[in-house]
C-alpha positions in Angstrom: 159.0 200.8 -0.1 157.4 204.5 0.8 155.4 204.4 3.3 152.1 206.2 3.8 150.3 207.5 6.9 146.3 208.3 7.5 144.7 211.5 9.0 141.3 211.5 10.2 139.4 214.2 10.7 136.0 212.9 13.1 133.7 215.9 12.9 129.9 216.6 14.4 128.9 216.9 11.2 131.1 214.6 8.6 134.1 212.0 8.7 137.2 212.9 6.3 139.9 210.9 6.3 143.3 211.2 3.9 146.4 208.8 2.8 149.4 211.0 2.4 153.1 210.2 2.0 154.8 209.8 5.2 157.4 212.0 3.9 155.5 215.1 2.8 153.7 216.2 0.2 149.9 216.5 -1.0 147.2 214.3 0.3 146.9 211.2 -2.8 143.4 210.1 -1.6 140.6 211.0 0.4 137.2 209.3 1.7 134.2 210.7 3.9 130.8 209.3 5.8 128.6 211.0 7.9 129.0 212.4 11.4 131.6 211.0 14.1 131.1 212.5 17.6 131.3 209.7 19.4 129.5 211.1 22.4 126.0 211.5 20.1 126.4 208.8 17.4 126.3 205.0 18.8 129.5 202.7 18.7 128.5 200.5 16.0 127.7 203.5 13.4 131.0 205.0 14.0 132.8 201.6 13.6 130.6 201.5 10.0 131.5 205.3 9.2 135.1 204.8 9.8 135.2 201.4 7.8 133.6 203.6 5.0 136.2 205.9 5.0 139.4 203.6 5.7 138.7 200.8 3.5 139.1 202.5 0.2 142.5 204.2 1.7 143.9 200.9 2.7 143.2 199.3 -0.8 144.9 202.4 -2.5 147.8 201.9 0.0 148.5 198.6 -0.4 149.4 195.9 2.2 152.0 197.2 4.8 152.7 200.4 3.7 150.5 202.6 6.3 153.0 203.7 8.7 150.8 205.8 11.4 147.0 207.2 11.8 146.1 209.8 14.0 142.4 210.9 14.0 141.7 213.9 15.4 137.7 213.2 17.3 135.3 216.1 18.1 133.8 214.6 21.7 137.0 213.0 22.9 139.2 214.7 25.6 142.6 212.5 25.3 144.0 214.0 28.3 141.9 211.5 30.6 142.6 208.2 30.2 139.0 207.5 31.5 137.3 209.4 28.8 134.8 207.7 27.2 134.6 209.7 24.1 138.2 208.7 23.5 137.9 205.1 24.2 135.1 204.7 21.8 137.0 206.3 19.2 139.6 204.2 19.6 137.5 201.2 20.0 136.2 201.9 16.9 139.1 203.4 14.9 140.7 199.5 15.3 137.7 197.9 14.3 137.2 200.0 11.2 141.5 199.1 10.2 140.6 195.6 11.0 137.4 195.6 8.7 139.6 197.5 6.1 142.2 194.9 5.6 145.1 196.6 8.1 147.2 194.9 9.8 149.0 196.1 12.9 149.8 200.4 13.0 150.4 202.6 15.5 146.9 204.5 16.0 146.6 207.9 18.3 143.4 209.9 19.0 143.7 213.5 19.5 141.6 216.6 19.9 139.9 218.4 17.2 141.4 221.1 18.5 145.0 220.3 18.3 144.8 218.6 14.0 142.8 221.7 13.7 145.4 224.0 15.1 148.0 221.8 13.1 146.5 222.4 10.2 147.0 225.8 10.0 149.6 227.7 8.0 153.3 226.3 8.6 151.8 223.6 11.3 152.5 225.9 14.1 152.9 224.1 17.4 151.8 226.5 20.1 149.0 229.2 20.2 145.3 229.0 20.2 142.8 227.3 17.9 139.2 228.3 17.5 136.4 226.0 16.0 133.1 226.6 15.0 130.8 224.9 13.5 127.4 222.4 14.7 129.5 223.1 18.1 132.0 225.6 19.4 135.1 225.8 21.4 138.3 227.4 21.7 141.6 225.8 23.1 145.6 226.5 24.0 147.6 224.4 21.9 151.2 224.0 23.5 153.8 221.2 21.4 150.7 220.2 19.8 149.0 219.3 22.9 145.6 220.8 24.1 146.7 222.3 27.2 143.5 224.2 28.0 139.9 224.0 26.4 137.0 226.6 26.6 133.2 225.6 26.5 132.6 222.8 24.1 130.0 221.9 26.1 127.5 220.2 24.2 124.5 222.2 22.7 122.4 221.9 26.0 124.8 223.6 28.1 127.0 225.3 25.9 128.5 225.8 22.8 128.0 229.2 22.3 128.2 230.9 18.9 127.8 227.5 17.1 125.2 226.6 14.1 123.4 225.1 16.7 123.1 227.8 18.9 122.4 230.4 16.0 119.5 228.1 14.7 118.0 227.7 18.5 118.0 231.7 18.7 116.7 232.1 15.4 114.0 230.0 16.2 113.2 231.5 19.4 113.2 235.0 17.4 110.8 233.7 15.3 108.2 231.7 17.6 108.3 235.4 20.0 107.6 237.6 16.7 104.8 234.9 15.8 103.7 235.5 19.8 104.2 239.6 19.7 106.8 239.5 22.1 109.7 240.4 20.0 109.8 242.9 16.6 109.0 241.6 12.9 111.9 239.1 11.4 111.9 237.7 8.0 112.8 234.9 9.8 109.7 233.6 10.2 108.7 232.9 6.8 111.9 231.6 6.2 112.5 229.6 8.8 108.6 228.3 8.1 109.4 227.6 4.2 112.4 225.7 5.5 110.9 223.3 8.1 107.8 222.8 5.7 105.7 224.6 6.3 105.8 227.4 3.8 102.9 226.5 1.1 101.5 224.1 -1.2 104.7 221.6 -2.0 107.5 223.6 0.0 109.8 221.6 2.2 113.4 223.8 3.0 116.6 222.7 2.4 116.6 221.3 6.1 113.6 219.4 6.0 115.3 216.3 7.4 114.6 218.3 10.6 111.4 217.1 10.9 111.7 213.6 10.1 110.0 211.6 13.3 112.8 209.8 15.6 111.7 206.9 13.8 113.9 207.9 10.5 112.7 206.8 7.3 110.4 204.0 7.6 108.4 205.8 10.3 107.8 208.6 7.8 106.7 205.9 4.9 104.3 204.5 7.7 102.3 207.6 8.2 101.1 209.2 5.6 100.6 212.6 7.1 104.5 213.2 7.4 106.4 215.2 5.5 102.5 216.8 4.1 101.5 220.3 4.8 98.9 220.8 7.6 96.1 222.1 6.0 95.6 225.7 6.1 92.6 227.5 7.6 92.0 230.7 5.4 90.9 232.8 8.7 94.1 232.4 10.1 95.7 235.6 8.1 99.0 236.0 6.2 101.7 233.5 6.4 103.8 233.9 9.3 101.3 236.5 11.2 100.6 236.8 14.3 98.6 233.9 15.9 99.4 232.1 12.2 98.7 228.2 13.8 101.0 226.7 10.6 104.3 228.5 11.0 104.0 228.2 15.0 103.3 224.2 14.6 106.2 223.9 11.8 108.9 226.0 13.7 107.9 224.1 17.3 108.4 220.8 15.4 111.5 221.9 14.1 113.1 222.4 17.5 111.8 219.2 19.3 111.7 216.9 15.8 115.4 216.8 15.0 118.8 216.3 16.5 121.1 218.7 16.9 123.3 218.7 14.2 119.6 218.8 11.8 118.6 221.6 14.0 121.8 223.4 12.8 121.1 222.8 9.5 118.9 226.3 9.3 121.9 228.3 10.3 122.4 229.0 6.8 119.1 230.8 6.6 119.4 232.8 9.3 123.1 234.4 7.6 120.7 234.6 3.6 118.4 236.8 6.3 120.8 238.8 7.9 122.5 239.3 4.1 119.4 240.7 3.0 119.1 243.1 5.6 116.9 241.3 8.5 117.6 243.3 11.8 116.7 240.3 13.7 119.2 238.1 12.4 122.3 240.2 12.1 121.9 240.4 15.8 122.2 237.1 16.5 125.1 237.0 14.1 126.3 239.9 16.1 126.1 238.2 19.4 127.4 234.9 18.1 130.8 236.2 17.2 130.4 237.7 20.7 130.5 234.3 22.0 133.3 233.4 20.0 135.4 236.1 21.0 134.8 235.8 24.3 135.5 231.9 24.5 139.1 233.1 22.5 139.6 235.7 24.7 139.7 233.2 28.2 142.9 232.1 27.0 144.6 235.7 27.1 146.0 235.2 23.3 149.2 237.2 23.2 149.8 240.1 20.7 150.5 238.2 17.3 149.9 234.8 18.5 148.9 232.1 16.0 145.2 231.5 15.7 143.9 229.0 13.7 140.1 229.3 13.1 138.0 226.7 11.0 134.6 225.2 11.5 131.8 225.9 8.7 131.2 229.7 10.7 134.8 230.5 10.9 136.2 228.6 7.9 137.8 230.9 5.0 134.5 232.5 3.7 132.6 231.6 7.0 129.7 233.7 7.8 130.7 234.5 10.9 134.6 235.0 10.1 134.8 238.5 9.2 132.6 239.7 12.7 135.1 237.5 14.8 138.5 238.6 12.8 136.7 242.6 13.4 136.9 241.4 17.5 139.6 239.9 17.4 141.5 243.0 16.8 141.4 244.0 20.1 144.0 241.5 21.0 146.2 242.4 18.3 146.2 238.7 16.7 144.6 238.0 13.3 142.4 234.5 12.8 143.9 232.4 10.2 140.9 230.4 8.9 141.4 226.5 7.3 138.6 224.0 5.6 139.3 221.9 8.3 141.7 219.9 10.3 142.4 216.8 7.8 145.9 218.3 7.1 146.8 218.5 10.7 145.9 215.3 11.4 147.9 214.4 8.2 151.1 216.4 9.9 150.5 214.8 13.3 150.0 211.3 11.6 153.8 211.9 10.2 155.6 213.1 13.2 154.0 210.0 15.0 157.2 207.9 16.0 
């Protein structure tokens, strides 16, 4: 019988998980759930979002034929036994195969760094590995182990160049035009529009932002969320100085959500800075600053592999073409994946 293995991919933002042949060949079926970090999402959810993925890819497999899964786990640091990102993954990696019908399988947790660095063309084994994305680090892979790790510090401390941290800055941008402190940024009416506060009916594609801690049934209970303050005609153009609405709607914005929501506006900021907005191409700028500065810590050789991936440095990513331009300096060139579900796919097969 051929057997099958599992790669997980536990991101900040989303859960992907894939059943592959053990011997090679394309992934035959994949599954995916909401955010994973287990640092910022409680045990229980992560054992649920993990069931979600892994039950339909041990019913497609069939009893006994999953050889290996390896999940690779933003948040865990495998290296110390006493981690406890990486016992709560695995804590709740076995009780999501148990709730999925699995029987008994070697299971390994590794670092998003090292599937994402496996996942990159030819599954190198040594070089360095950059991810950004809600968060941002950068890491020396050596035999496919993280050997070193720069920032990934969490979005109160670090994570420099991230969605997170482009949001935060574009939101501080905005509330210091608003004040007169800083110069005029379209990124105040959109950034306004987007957190819902931009007119009559508007709420942005990141309006989950401002949902109250409560979640959902909170919101049902009060009937003035997710409504429009109302509007006092003296108070001057949208997004003006002194304008009391986009103030109150950005502030929200920044205390109401977590920060993976709070991320959620990056993508405005890069519409902004496509359409010409000073303000936001220099946070872009400084960003992939970050980025290449986090790379640079680990002294990448001349020609050295460099996976990149993370929605901001993913092919296509916003930010990809700024980092590959800084990059240059080093003489290595970024070689950007979706994500790092095929290296935990290649690690999950050369599991013994």
């Amino acid at each position: 019988m051929e057997k099958l293995v599992i790669g997980i991919d536990v991101g900040g933002t989303r859960i992907r998980a894939a059943l592959a042949r053990s011997a090679g060949g394309g992934m035959l079926r994949t599954a995916s759930a909401g955010a994973g970090n287990p640092r910022a999402v409680p045990p229980e959810v992560l054992a649920s979002r993990l069931t979600a993925c892994l039950a339909p890819l041990a019913e497609a497999a069939g009893p006994g034929r999953v050889a290996s899964v390896v999940a690779g786990v933003a948040g865990a640091e495998p290296r110390n036994p006493d981690d406890t990102g990486t016992r709560a993954a695995y804590a709740a990696l076995r009780t999501a195969l148990r709730r999925g019908g699995m029987g008994p399988v070697p299971v390994q947790v590794r670092g998003d760094t090292e599937i994402a660095f496996a996942a990159g063309p030819g599954a190198p084994s040594s070089g360095v590995v950059a991810i950004a994305g809600t968060g941002a680090a950068a890491a020396r892979i050596t035999a496919r182990r993280q050997t070193r790790t720069i920032d990934g510090h969490g979005w109160l401390l670090g994570d420099e160049g991230s969605g997170f941290w482009i949001a935060r800055q574009a939101l501080r941008a905005a509330l210091r035009s608003l004040d007169g402190r800083g110069p005029a940024t379209a990124l105040v009416g959109l950034l306004t529009e987007a957190t819902g506060g931009g007119g009559p009916g508007t709420r942005g594609e990141s309006a989950e932002a401002s949902t109250p801690a409560g979640g959902a049934d909170e919101a049902a209970a009060d009937p003035g969320v997710g409504r429009l303050r109302e509007r006092d005609p003296a108070a001057g153009p949208r997004g003006s100085a002194g304008d009391p609405v986009a103030r109150i709607a950005l502030v929200d914005a920044g205390f109401a959500g977590a920060p993976v929501e709070i991320a959620r506006l990056c993508p405005v900021v890069v519409r902004a800075a496509e359409a010409g907005d000073a303000v936001a191409a220099a946070i872009l700028d400084e960003a992939a600053d970050h980025l290449a500065e986090t790379v640079s810590v680990l002294t990448p050789a001349p020609g050295e592999p460099l996976v990149t991936t993370g929605a901001l440095l993913a092919p296509a990513g916003p930010l990809l073409s700024r980092f590959t331009a800084r990059m240059r300096a080093y003489d290595v060139t970024p070689a950007p994946v979706p994500d790092g579900l095929a290296g935990a796919v290649a690690l999950a097969r050369a599991l013994p």
